[in-house]
C-alpha positions, 0 to 999 in steps of 0.5 A: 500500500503506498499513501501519499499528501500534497505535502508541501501545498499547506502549513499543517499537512493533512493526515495521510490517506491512501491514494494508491494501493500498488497490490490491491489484488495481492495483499500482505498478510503480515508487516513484512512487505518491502517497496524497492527497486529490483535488479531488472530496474522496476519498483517492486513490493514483495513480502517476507518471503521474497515474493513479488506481489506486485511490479511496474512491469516495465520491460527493456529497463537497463539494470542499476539505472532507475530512480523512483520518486514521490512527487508532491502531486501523489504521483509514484514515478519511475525515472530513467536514472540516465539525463538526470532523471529527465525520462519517465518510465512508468508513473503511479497516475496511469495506473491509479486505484480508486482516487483521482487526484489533482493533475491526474488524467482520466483519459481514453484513447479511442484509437488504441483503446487504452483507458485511464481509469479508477476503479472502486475496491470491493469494501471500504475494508477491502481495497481490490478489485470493485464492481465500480469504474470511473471514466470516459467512454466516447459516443459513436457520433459522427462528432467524436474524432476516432484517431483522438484521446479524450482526458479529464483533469483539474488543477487549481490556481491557488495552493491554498485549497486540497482537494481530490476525488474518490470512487466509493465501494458502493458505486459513490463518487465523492469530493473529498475537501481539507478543512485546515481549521477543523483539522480533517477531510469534509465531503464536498459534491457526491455522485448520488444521494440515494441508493437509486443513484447506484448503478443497475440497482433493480438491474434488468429491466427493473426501476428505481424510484428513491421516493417509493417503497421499496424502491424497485419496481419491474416496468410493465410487462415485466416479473422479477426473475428471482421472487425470493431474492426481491422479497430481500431487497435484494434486485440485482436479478432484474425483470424479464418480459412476460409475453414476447414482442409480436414481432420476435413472434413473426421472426420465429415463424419465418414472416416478417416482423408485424410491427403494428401489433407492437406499441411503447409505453410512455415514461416521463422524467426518466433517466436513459440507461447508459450507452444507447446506440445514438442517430441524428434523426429528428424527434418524431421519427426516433420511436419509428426509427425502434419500431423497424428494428425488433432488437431495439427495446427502448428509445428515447430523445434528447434535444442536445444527444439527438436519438437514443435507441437500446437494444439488449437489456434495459440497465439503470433506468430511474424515475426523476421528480423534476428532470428527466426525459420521455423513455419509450419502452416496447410492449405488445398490445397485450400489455398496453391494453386492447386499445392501441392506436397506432398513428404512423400515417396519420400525416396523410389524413386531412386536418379535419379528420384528425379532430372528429377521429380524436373525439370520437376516439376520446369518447369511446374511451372514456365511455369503455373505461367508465363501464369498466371501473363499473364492472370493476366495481361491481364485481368486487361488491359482489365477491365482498358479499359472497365472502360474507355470505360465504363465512356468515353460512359457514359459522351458521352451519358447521360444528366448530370445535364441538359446539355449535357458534353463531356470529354475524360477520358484518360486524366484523371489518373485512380486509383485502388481500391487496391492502394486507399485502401493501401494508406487510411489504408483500409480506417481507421476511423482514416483516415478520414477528414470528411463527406459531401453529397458525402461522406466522405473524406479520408486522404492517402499516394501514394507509392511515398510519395505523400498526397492525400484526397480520396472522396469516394462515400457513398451507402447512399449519397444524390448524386450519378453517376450524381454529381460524373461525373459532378464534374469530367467533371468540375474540369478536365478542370480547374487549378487555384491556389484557385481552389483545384487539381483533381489528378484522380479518381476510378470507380471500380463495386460499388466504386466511388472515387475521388482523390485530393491533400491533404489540412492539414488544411481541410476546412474554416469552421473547422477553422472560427466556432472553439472557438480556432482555429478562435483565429488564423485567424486575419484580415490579414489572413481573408483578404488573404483568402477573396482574395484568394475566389474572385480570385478562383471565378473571374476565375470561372465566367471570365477567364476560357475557361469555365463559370463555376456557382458553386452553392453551395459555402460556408464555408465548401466547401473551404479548406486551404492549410498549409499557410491558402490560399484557395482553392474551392472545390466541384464541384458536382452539378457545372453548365458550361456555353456555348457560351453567355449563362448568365442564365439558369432554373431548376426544382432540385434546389440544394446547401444549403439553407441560402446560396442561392440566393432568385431567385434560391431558389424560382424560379430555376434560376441560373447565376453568381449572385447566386454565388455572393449572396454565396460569400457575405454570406460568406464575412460576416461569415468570417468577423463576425466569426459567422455559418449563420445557428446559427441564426435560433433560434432567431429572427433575423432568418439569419445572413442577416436578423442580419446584416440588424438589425445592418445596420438599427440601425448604428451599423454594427461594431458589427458584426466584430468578437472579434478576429479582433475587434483590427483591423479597416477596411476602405473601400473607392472606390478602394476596401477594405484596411487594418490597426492595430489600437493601442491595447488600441481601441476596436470598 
């Protein structure tokens, strides 16, 4: 690695900041390297061993007679060390890394080919080889002289500023500025100030849109080519063409190409992707220019360019706010619609035709699309209904869960699938706050702004239609501060989904087994999250118009609002009671074993008490902070079987997690009390 400063420019010389990495593609691995001057006369960098990593390369060198110097420009030279040192031999500026420096040329000879260029490195950590270049490529216009070399520099009149440019690893290209009063580099002009400014970011025939998200998008007429990668955020894949050009069609059957069932969708304020093939024609004959040529893609005109024709991939194309140009991209009139006018010969036509032809044409439009949105319209009332009528009859008529439940849907919301789908980001991996039997649970944001957890039923869940229409017919009928707030649900074809208020702190157990988050659960929270349970749990049981027997309470099935009060949740496999009804039987025992009264888990019978049993299994994880199934490898086998132990030898305040061990609890006949004992006591 050589670094290099305008040394001799300022009084207080800037730090040193690499300009120049000589063997960016090999790097030393240890502190062994060595800069020199071999006996063939190049500047090599070789290691410890010996071994050259790196050479000017420079043939026909007379042995002995070469110098190397740092110029207070950065640039390395390698002087001929006859004349004086007049003649150059080989220079670091022909060959620079990813900084353009002061003097330095980026050039391009047409004639021979040869570029001078920076090149990013891979990383800001990992200085080889990027994905990046930064230099000049000629138009073949017939402007460009061919036999000349183009060249881009800059030199200021005055020493008294410093500055150079640097081409990031992430495609940046940013002016770096000496500040001699804050002692340090500052950042001056930038290439691009959001991600869409990066070269090929959707890749093939993807958009960038910076003020979108996400910010990419396929164009019309195109998919992405790779869905998993894409739900990632990860475009590079690009889009392909979901129906082939009718003139590619016709070259496949051996008939020329049927350019009139071939049209182009209109882009405005667009960037042109990169190294267009360019032609002189006016304006108006540009897109008849794409449309003779089935390889051509794209087009588009620029008053200062002249006609910019694409064949090939569409790479770098991005969605301007203020500027811009019109990108004509070419679909099939499949794509654009049934209503394609092509007007190439309408020059021929008198004026008089032309005005009756666009009324005429204009009201025919609006009067197709009008009776169309009214379709539309009509269609989707009608398939709201059917789903209504669908899941009204369905809770009407089946048996669900052993007993028979009668719920009016209308007066539950009902979502789309199209608005969850927007609010979830397609429903994102990123989006996702977990997985349980049902499925899992998206976090989303409605139109409005408000948060919503999205319960999307899974084709592989344990649970199906019978608990997705239990825990609706349940939750429904409830409200109650520790009870989680059903907001509605979504029944479209094979999508199942409920909609839930949204809990930042997702459920009990993420908190109470997490070795840094429980560190935040003191006793006082415990204590009000143990309240909050019984509460939500006597509403159940007591208070509600309806007895409600959970049957599968537990740690993960109670979330936390952003205060850490909680709120039960999971109402799929949930029993309702009628009239005086205490205790009921069934064949499918459901729930989770460990939290399971011992009578329904053997015998299918359930009531209150199975609920209770739940709840103390879970009084002693929050108390203990420890998972009831982290026994089971052991020889107390359960957490019960652990507690009984300690109860057995006197010394149950063992099992009061560390977290709270500052804590002393004191129960007495009116309930269970809280005090801090002094830091200095430790049960």
């Amino acid at each position: 690695m050589i670094s290099a400063t305008h040394r001799d420019i300022v009084p207080s010389n800037p730090p040193t900041n690499c300009c120049r990495v000589a063997n960016r593609n090999r790097p030393l691995k240890d502190f062994s390297g060595i800069l020199t001057i071999s006996d063939d006369g190049n500047l090599v960098v070789s290691n410890g061993k010996a071994e050259i990593l790196w050479s000017t390369n420079v043939t026909n060198l007379v042995p002995n007679a070469t110098t190397a110097q740092l110029l207070d420009s950065g640039n390395l030279v390698l002087n001929n060390g006859e004349n004086g040192g007049s003649s150059i031999l080989w220079e670091s500026f022909q060959h620079p890394s990813n900084v353009f420096l002061q003097t330095m040329k980026i050039s391009t000879d047409v004639k021979t080919g040869r570029k001078v260029q920076t090149r990013s490195g891979k990383s800001p950590d990992d200085p080889s080889d990027g994905n990046f270049v930064q230099g000049i490529e000629p138009f073949s216009i017939p402007e460009d002289d061919v036999e000349k070399t183009y060249y881009e520099t800059y030199e200021y009149s005055t020493d008294s500023r410093v500055i150079y440019y640097e081409l990031e690893s992430n495609g940046r290209y940013v002016e770096r500025i000496w500040d001699a009063g804050k002692g340090d580099w500052i950042n001056g002009y930038s290439s691009y100030l959001t991600d869409c400014d990066v070269y090929g970011k959707c890749g093939a025939f993807g958009i960038c849109d910076s003020t979108k998200r996400p910010i990419c998008s396929c164009l019309k007429g195109f998919k992405p080519r790779n869905i998993e990668e894409w739900s990632r955020d990860n475009w590079s894949s690009g889009c392909f063409r979901t129906s082939p050009l009718h003139c590619q069609r016709d070259n496949n059957n051996g008939s020329e190409a049927g350019q009139g069932d071939d049209g182009f969708l209109k882009l405005k304020k667009m960037k042109v992707p990169a190294f267009p093939d360019q032609s002189s024609i006016t304006n108006g004959e540009c897109k008849d220019q794409c449309m003779k040529n089935c390889s051509c893609v794209a087009c588009a005109y620029d008053a200062g360019i002249g006609c910019m024709l694409r064949s090939g991939d569409l790479i770098d194309v991005q969605k301007f706010s203020n500027r811009g140009v019109d990108l004509y991209i070419r679909l099939p009139s499949s794509e654009l619609g049934k209503l394609v006018f092509h007007i190439d010969h309408v020059y021929k036509w008198n004026c008089e035709i032309i005005v009756i032809t666009t009324v005429i044409s204009g009201m025919v439009v609006i009067i197709i699309i009008s009776a169309l949105f009214l379709l539309r319209r009509m269609g989707q009332q009608r398939g709201r209904n059917k789903r209504r009528t669908h899941i009204k009859d369905k809770f009407h008529s089946e048996n669900i869960g052993e007993s028979s439940i009668g719920v009016k849907l209308q007066q539950l919301p009902l979502f789309n699938f199209e608005e969850l789908a927007t609010a979830t980001n397609n429903f994102h991996p990123q989006k996702k706050l977990g997985q349980g039997g049902f499925g899992p649970v998206y976090r989303g944001t409605l139109d409005d702004g408000k948060e919503i957890a999205v319960k999307r039923l899974s084709k592989a869940s344990g649970q199906g239609l019978e608990e997705f229409m239990n825990e609706v017919a349940v939750i429904s009928k409830l409200q109650h501060r520790n009870l989680v707030k059903l907001f509605g649900c979504c029944v479209e074809a094979e999508e199942k989904m409920l909609v839930y208020e949204f809990m930042p702190n997702k459920s009990l157990d993420a908190f109470l087994f997490d070795p840094v988050k429980q560190k935040l659960l003191d006793w006082r929270k415990r204590f009000n999250i143990i309240e909050g349970i019984s509460r939500g749990l006597l509403y159940l049981h007591r208070d509600s118009r309806l007895k409600i027997i959970h049957r599968d309470l537990k740690a993960s099935n109670v979330l936390l609002d952003q205060e850490l009060n909680p709120k039960i949740a999971d109402f799929g496999i949930a029993r309702i009671f009628g009239g005086d009804e205490n205790q009921a039987n069934t064949k499918r025992v459901v729930g989770t074993y460990g939290y399971m009264s011992p009578q329904y888990a053997m015998h299918g019978r359930f009531s209150e008490k199975s609920d209770v049993f739940s709840y103390g299994v879970l009084l002693l994880e929050i108390v203990g902070g420890r998972r009831n199934t982290s026994f089971y490898n052991k020889d107390d086998l359960s957490l019960l079987g652990y507690v009984r132990k300690l109860w057995n030898e006197g010394n149950i305040w063992d099992l009061v997690d560390k977290v709270i061990s500052v804590t002393s609890l004191i129960v007495s006949n009116t309930g269970i009390e809280y005090e801090a004992l002094p830091e200095h006591i430790h049960l």
